[in-house]
C-alpha positions as CSV (number, residue, x, y, z in Angstrom):
1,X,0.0,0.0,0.0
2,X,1.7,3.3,-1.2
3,X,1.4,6.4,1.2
4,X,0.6,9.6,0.2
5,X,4.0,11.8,1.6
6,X,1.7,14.8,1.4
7,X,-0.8,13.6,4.0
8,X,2.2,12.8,6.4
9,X,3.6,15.9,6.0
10,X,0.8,17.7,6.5
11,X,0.0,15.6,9.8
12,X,3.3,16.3,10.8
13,X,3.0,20.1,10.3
14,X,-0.1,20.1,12.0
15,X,0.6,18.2,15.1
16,X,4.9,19.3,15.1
17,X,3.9,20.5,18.9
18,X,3.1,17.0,20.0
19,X,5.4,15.1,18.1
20,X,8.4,17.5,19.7
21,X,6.2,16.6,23.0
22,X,6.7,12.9,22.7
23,X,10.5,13.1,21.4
24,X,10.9,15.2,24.5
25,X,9.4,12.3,26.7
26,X,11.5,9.8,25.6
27,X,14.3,11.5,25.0
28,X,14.1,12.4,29.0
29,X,13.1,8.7,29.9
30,X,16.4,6.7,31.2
31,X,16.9,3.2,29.2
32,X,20.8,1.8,30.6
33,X,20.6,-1.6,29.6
34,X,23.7,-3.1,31.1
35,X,22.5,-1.5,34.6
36,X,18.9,-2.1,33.9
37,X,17.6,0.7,34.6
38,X,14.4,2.2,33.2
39,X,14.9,-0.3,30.2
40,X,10.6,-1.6,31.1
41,X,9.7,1.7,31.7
42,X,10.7,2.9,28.2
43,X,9.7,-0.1,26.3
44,X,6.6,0.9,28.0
45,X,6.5,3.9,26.9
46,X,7.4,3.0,22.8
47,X,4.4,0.8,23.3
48,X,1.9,3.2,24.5
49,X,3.0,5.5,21.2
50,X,2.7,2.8,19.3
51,X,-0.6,1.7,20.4
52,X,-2.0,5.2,20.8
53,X,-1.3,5.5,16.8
54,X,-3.7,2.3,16.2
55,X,-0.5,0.0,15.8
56,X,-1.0,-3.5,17.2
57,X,1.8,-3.7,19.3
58,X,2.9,-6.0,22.4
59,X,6.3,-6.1,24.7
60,X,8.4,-9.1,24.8
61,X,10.7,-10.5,27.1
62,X,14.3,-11.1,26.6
63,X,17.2,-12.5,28.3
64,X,19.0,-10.5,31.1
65,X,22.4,-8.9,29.5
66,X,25.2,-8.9,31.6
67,X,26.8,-5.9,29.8
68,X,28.8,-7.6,27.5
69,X,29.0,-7.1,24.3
């Protein structure tokens, strides 16, 4: 299905203030994965933009990391 460019541009332009909003938010939201910290939180977060833009979208657990590449 091709997307019209146009339409998403214009969405863009008429919503920039809430897309900068949400960039902002996850932008501020701590993810360290080899300390674990915030990494749910802001998978969480993905997930509710996904889902709040009619995406069907679910988390999924992984294995710990222990920091090592």
């Amino acid at each position: 299905m091709p997307f019209d460019r146009g339409k998403i541009f214009a969405h863009i332009d008429k919503n920039l203030p809430q897309h900068i909003a949400k960039v902002q938010e996850l932008v501020r939201q701590p993810s360290i994965s080899p300390e674990n910290k915030g990494v749910r939180e802001c998978a969480n977060l993905v997930l509710s933009y996904l889902t709040s833009l009619g995406a069907k979208a679910s988390l999924e657990e992984t294995l710990p990391s222990d920091g090592a590449l």
